[in-house]
C-alpha positions, 0 to 999 in steps of 0.5 A: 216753381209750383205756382208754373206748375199749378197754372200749366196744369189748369191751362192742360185740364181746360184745354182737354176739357173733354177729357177733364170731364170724364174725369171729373164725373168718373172720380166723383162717382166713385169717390161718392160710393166709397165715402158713404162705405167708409161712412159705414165702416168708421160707424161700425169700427167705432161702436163702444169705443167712446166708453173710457174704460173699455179695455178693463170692461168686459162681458160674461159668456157663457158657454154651453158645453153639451149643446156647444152653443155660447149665450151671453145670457148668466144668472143674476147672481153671477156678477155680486158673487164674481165681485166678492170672489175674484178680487181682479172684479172691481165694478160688477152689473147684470144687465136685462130689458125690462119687457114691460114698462109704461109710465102715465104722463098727463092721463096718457101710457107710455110704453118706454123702450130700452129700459134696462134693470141693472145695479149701480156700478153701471155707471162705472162700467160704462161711461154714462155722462150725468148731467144732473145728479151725481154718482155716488155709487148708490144711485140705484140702490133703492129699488124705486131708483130710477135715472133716465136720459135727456131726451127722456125727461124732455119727454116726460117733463118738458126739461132735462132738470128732473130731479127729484121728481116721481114718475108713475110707471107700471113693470109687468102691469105693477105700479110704482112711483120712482124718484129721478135720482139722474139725468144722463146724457143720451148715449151715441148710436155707435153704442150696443148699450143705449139705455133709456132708463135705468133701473133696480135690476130687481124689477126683473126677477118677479117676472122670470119667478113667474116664467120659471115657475120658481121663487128664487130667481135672485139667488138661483145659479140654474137660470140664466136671464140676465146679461153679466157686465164686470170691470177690471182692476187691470185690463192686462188681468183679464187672462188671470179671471179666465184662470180663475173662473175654472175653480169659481165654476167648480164651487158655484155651479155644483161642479156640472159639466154642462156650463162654463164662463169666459170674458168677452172685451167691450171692444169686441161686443159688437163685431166679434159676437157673431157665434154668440147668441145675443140680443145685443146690436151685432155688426158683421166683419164679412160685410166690412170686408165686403164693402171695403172690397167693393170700394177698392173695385170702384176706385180702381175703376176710376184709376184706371179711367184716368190713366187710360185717358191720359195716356190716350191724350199724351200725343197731344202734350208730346210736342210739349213734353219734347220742347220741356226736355229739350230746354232742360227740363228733367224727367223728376220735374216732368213727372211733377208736372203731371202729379199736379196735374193729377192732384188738383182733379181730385181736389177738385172733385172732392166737394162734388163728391161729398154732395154726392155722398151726402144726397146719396145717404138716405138712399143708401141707407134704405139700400144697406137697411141700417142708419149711416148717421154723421156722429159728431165724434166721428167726424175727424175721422170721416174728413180724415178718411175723406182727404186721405182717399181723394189724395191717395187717388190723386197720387196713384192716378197721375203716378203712372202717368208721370211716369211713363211720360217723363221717360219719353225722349226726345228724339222719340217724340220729334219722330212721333212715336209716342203714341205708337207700339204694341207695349202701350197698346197692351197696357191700355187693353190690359186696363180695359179687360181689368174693368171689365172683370171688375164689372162682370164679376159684379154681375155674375155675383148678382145673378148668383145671389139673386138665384139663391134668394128666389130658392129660398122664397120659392122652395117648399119648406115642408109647411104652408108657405101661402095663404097664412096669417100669423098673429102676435098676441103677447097676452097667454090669457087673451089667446084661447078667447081670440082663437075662438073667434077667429074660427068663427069667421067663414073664410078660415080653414083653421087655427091655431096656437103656438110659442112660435109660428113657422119658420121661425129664429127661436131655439129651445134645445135640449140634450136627451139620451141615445135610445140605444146607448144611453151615455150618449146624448143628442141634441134635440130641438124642442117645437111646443105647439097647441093642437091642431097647428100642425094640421094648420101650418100643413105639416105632413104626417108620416106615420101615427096620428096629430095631436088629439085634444081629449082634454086628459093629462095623458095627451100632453105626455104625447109627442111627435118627432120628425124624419131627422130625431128618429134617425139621430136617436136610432129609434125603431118602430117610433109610434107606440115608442118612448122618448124619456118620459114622452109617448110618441104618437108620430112621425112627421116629414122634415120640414124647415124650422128655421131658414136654409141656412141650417140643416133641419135639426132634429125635432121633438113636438110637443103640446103645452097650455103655457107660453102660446103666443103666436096664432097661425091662421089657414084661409081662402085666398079671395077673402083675406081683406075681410078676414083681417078687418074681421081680426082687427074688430074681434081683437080691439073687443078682447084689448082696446088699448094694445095693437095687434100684429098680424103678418103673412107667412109670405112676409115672414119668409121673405124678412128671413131672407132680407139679407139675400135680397140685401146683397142682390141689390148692393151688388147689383147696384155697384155693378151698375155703378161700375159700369157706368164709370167705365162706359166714361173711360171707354167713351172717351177713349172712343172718341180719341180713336176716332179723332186719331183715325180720322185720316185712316178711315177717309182712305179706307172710305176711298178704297171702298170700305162700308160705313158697317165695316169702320163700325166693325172696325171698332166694335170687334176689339171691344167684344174681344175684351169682353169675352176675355174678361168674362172668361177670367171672371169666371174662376174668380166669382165661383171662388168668392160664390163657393165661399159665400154659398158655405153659409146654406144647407141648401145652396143654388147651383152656379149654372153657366147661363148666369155667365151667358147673360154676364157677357150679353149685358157687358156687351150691349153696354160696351156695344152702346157706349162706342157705337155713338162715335164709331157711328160718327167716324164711318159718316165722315166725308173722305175728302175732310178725312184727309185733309184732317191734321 
């Protein structure tokens, strides 16, 4: 039985090959699209589910009460005392990038990336495979420990058996010379935690020393640097520590208000973090629901493609279908038939869309800015995934098809009523309409997206947003030197320092209290600028003066606030004022800090020696190449051996913004992609109308109908579609594009024209798609017309 069905089913898709075609094209595109979004979404569901003990692992969070903000960044103590204190604590590490850290191989510096300092229980945290060496709990107890992975030592050695050897290597400009003490495999992609190295996390202390101006980083409970890690006896303990920290706060925090702690599971680091300030990889489970969202549209496109088709071509298998019957043939085993039929297409088309999807990847990936790697243990889940959607779409497809046709009955079919009646016409428009929603959804999305990237690129954000150059220079001492020189080339307006340039994602926040009721406190956002940046960056004064360098102790007691900082602190007649222990001199317009997304905050300016890393440069436009190889000369004489980084605030504003850019093309693209599927279905069943009024169309040419009414004929039903389908997505996108604009202090407005192009683009793509046959149909020759059977 199943053998007549496999060999009726390929002889029915053969001799509709047309149809079978569009089909096949339409299953494989959209099948292609969502096999790289489930490549996406395994990659995302997966990270840090290859560490063994991930449901006892747990990170320290530590919450920010007064300036209600969570950071997962705790003082370096906190994870030896947790261990010696809770007894729920069995493994405990703090974990910190080493910011500098450069080992010599064959006379030549290597600056090494992902360098963590951290103690030995790392590796009973995370499953660190070894590879050679073996822990033994210590191994990086001696403070010039050092384990590095296989690609690091075949880097640095030529081989991954390394132990035992030294490496010279330089932590914040200091040498040492470590003992390799174990080689660990390289970690997957799908972890948050990719060491490199791994060494004493007391490497890291002299350095925040030296930031914090202190000397006891290592036992000091006020700093926080350092990111906790702990594992539990028990992974059902975890409420238990929760408990339990409340009092551990109590005793070791002095009994402040200001800080508590939580514990944050392994399993949710990475897509569970998005209110928690981190330096960590984070992912974002609005996009996973966005893509998943994007992929059910596109495959319900192609579904309804294929039921569309073949309920089109059923008049030609009635006769079939009534001969089956009439022989005995039941409806469960006519619908059999045409889930076969329905099965074998997506089979087929399955290595065609992995093709796809494979060449398609590195597009993708440059689409979505983010690395779709094929991770080997990862791969039964994608070909489960894979096989599981392509039968899945085999299923639905045909499931309706079988249905409505092993129904039909036999004295239906011998009077040729198949294909006739308003019910399938309906459902047939209905489907149509439904893939046109889906496509002029997709649009409209777009030019919202799209209006509100070019208001956050275009708009005035309160300072200079063209003709600046922002350089990075790490180096405090190198900064003043460069500044000199700088303004000493002829094309620059101005110059000057600051922690950080404009606009920027860095915060410094402080709480001080209200000027008139003192219990009160408001958080205040902290700028530290050198003199001169405002006037650099065109920062509008409103009251008072700038910053005045008269090199006395008494101006960097000086302060400027903005619009928003007066009115949150209730200060009145601000200039000659006191905001705690600062003068403030004056009041400068809102200007955005940081991007749209927030509200401007307020803001206390102030001037500092200490900490200036970034340079903004103000310059005449006509002379810029020859400014920045001016740069690159000047800054090569003051450091030869660092690279210097230099970006246009243009870039920085528009990097800001990728996101927005992101999500226009994304959308855009299967918008595109949408349509695309749909102008197959819809030319194929064009062209079915046309076979199928070919007798009609001769007698309405005898009649003395034009060639332009048979194309209006078939043009106007499929505008009507459009305009309906268009009028129902409106309500749908504002809902989803309200929603989506929550996330901006300043949004764009949804205007009705975005709607207006919606419906022209829907229209000319329908238009195109059957104006081609409906073209052919109104130049037949009546006398063929009416002899077609």
């Amino acid at each position: 039985m199943l053998r007549n069905y496999l060999k009726t089913a390929i002889r029915n898709l053969r001799n509709n090959i047309t149809f079978t075609l569009i089909n096949t094209i339409g299953l494989s595109i959209a099948l292609a699209a969502s096999f790289i979004i489930v490549l996406f979404v395994i990659n995302q569901l997966s990270f840090n589910q290859t560490h063994k003990n991930k449901s006892s692992v747990y990170k320290v969070i530590n919450h920010y009460v007064n300036f209600k903000v969570n950071r997962d960044r705790t003082p370096y103590i906190l994870g030896e005392t947790m261990k010696e204190v809770i007894p729920q604590v069995s493994k405990a590490s703090n974990v910190r990038h080493v910011r500098s850290f450069e080992i010599q191989v064959h006379d030549q510096s290597i600056n090494m990336q992902r360098v963590m300092g951290c103690q030995s229980d790392i590796f009973d945290i995370f499953t660190i495979p070894i590879v050679h060496g073996y822990n033994n709990g210590e191994l990086l107890k001696d403070k010039l420990s050092i384990c590095i992975s296989e690609s690091t030592a075949n880097k640095i050695f030529g081989t991954n058996n390394a132990i035992g050897k030294e490496i010279l290597a330089y932590v914040d400009k200091v040498e040492h010379t470590f003992t390799v003490k174990a080689v660990f495999k390289d970690l997957p992609k799908n972890s948050t935690f990719r060491p490199n190295c791994l060494i004493n996390g007391l490497h890291n202390i002299p350095s925040y020393n030296k930031h914090f101006d202190i000397d006891n980083g290592d036992t000091s409970w006020e700093y926080d640097f350092a990111t906790t890690w702990v594992k539990l006896k028990n992974d059902s303990q975890h409420e238990e520590v929760d408990k339990q920290l409340k009092s551990f706060e109590n005793s070791y925090l002095q009994n402040k208000k200001e800080h508590s702690y939580s514990l944050q599971n392994l399993s949710d680091v990475y897509l569970n973090s998005q209110h928690i300030e981190t330096n960590d990889l984070k992912g974002n489970w609005n996009s996973i629901k966005i893509f998943i969202a994007i992929a059910i549209a596109i495959i319900l496109v192609a579904l309804i493609n294929y039921v569309i088709l073949s309920t089109a071509v059923s008049s030609n298998r009635s006769t079939e279908i009534g001969i089956r019957k009439t022989f005995g043939a039941a409806n469960k085993q006519v619908s059999l038939q045409f889930l076969t039929e329905s099965f074998i297409l997506s089979v087929m088309v399955l290595p065609i869309a992995i093709l796809l999807m494979i060449l398609g990847r590195p597009y993708a990936e440059s689409l979505f800015e983010t690395s779709l790697p094929i991770i080997p243990g990862n791969i039964i889940y994608y070909l489960i995934a894979y096989l599981f959607l392509s039968m899945l779409i085999g299923f639905l497809a045909g499931l309706y098809t079988s249905f409505g046709l092993s129904r039909f009955k036999v004295v239906d079919i011998l009077k040729v009523k198949v294909v006739q009646g308003k019910k399938k016409n309906f459902v047939r428009s209905s489907l149509i309409i439904l893939q046109l929603i889906i496509f002029c959804f997709f649009v409209a999305c777009a030019f919202v997206i799209n209006a509100q990237y070019q208001l956050a690129t275009s708009k005035n954000p309160g300072f200079h947003n063209k003709n600046i150059l922002l350089v990075n220079v790490q180096n405090n001492k190198l900064l003043k030197p460069f500044l000199n020189e700088i303004r000493q080339h002829s094309s620059v307006i101005n110059a000057s320092g600051a922690m950080h340039t404009l606009p920027t994602s860095r915060t410094s926040r402080m709480m001080l209290p209200h000027q008139k009721n003192k219990e009160e406190l408001v958080k205040v956002e902290g700028f530290f600028v050198d003199y001169g940046f405002l006037e650099t960056m065109g920062v509008e004064l409103k009251e008072g003066r700038y910053f005045t360098n008269d090199n006395s102790n008494a101006s960097k007691t000086n302060c400027i606030l903005n619009e928003s900082a007066i009115k949150a602190f209730g200060i009145e007649n601000a200039v000659g004022n006191k905001l705690e222990s600062y003068n403030i001199i004056g009041v400068v317009k809102d200007f955005y800090l940081h991007s749209f997304h927030s509200e401007v905050p307020p803001l206390m300016i102030v001037v500092i020696d200490n900490y200036l890393s970034q340079i903004a440069i103000k310059y005449h436009e006509e002379s810029k190449e020859d400014l920045l190889s001016y740069l690159h000369t000047s800054w090569n004489k003051l450091s030869p051996d660092t690279k210097l980084e230099v970006s246009t605030v243009e870039d920085l504003i528009k990097q800001m913004y990728a996101g927005e850019r992101n999500k226009f093309t994304i959308v855009s693209i299967f918008a595109f992609f949408t349509m695309l599927i749909a102008s197959f279905g819809l030319f194929g069943l064009t062209l079915f109308i046309a076979r199928s009024r070919t007798k009609e169309i001769g007698i309405r040419k005898v009649l003395g109908c034009s060639e332009m009414d048979i194309i209006y004929s078939f043009v106007k039903t499929n505008i009507i579609y459009v305009a309906i389908a268009c009028i129902l997505s409106i309500p749908i996108t504002n809902y989803a594009m309200n929603i989506w604009l929550k996330d901006y202090a300043l949004k764009t407005d949804i205007e009705w024209s975005f709607y207006s192009f919606t419906f022209l683009i829907a229209s000319i793509v329908v238009i195109a798609t059957v104006l081609t046959h409906s073209y052919r149909a109104s130049k037949l020759d009546p006398v063929k017309s009416l002899r077609y059977e």
